[in-house]
MIVEX-424924 format. One line per field, with one value per residue: residue number from 1; x, y, z of N, C-alpha, C, O in turn. Coordinates in steps of 0.2 Angstrom, whole numbers. Layout:
BEGIN
nr c(NUM,...)
n.east c(X,...)
n.north c(Y,...)
n.up c(Z,...)
ca.east c(X,...)
ca.north c(Y,...)
ca.up c(Z,...)
c.east c(X,...)
c.north c(Y,...)
c.up c(Z,...)
o.east c(X,...)
o.north c(Y,...)
o.up c(Z,...)
END
This chain:
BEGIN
nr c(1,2,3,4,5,6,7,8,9,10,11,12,13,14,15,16,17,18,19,20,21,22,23,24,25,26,27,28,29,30,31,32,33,34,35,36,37,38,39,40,41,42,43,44,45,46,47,48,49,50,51,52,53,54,55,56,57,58,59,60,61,62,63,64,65,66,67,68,69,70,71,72,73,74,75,76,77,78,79,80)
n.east c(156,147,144,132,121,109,96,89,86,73,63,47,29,19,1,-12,-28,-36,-38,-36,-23,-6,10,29,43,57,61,63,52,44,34,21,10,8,12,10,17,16,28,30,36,35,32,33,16,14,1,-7,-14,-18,-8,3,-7,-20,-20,-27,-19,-12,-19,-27,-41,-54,-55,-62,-56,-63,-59,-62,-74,-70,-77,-88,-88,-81,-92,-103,-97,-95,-106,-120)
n.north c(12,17,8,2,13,11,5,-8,-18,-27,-41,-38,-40,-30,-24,-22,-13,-8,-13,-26,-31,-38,-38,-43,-35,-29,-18,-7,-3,-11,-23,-30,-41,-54,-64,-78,-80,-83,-92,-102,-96,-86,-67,-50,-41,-23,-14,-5,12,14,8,7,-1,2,15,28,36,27,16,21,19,32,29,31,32,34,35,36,45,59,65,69,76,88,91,95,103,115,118,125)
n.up c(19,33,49,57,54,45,39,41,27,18,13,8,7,0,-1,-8,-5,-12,-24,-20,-25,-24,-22,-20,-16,-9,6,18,26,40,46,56,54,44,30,17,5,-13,-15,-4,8,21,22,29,29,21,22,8,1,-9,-28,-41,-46,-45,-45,-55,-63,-69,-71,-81,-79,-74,-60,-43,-28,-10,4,19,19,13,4,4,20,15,5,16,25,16,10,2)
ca.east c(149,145,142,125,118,107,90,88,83,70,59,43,24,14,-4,-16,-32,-43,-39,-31,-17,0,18,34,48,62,60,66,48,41,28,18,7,13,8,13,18,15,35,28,39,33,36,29,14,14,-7,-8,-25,-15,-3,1,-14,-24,-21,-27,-14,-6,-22,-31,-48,-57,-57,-64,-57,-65,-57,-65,-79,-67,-80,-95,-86,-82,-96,-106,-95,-96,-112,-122)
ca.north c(14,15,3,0,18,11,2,-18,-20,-33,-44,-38,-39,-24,-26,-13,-15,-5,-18,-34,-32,-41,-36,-44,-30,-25,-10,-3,-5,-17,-26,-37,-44,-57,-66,-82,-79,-90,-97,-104,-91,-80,-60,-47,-36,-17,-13,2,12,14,5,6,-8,5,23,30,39,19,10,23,20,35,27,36,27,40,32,40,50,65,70,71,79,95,92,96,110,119,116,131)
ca.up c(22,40,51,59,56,40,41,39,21,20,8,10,3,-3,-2,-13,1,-17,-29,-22,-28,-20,-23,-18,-16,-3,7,24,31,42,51,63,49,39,25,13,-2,-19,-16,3,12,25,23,33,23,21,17,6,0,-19,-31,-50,-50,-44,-47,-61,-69,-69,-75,-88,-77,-69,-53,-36,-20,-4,10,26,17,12,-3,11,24,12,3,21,26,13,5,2)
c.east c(150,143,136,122,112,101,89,83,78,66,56,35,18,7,-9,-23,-37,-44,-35,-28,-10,7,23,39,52,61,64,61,45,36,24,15,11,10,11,12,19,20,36,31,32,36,28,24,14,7,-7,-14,-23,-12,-4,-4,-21,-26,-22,-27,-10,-11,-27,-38,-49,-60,-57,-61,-58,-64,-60,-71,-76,-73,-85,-94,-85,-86,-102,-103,-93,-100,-116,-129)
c.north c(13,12,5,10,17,6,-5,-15,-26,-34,-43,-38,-34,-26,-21,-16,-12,-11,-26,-37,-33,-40,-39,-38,-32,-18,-11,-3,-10,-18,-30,-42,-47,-62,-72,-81,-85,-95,-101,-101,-88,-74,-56,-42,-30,-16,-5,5,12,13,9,3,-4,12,25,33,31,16,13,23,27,32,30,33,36,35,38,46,58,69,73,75,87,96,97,104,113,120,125,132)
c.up c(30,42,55,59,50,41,39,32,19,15,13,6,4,-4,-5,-8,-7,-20,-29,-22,-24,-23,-20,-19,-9,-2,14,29,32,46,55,59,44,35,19,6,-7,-19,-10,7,16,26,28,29,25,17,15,2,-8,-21,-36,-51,-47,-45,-55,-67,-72,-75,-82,-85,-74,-64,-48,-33,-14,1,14,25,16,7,3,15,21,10,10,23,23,8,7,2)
o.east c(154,139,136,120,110,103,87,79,82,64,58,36,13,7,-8,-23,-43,-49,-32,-27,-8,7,21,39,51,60,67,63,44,33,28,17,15,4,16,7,22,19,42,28,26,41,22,28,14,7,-7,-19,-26,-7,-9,-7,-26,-31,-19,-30,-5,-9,-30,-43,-44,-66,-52,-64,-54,-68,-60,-72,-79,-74,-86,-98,-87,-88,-104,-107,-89,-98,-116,-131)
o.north c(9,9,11,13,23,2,-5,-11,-31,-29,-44,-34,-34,-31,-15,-22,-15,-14,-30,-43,-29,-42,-37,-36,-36,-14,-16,-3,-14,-14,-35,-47,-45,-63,-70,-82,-90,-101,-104,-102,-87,-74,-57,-37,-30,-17,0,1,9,15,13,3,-6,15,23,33,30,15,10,26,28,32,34,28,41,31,44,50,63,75,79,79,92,102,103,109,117,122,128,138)
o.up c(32,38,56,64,49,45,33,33,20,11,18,1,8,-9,-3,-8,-6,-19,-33,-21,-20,-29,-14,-24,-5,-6,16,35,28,49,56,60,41,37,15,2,-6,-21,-9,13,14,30,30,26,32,11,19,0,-12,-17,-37,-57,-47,-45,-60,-73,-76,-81,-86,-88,-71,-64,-48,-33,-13,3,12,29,18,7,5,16,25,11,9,22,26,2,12,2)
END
């Protein structure tokens, strides 16, 4: 492999902002935000709007999440 052309690999924790939900993983992204984890560590969080603990091809619920009023904004312009 090449030297330094490849992205810091890093423990980091995934936060589900719908359902609460926390994840320990490695990834490539990072951040300012940081956050103590069950084993007293500090990693840095990445907040996301959807996980497996919350999509509903994952969890079997018909769950809506409308972040930013997407339904009402179409609904609006192009209501008839």
């Amino acid at each position: 492999m090449k030297k330094d052309i490849h992205p810091d690999y890093n423990t980091v924790v995934f936060y589900d902002t719908s359902s609460e939900h926390k994840f320990l993983t490695k990834s490539t992204m990072t951040s300012s935000e940081t956050i103590e984890w069950e084993d007293g560590n500090t990693y840095p969080v990445i907040k996301v709007e959807v996980s497996s603990a919350s999509h509903p091809f994952y969890t079997g619920k018909k769950l809506f999440v409308d972040t930013a009023g997407r339904v009402e904004k179409f609904n609006k312009r192009y209501k008839k």
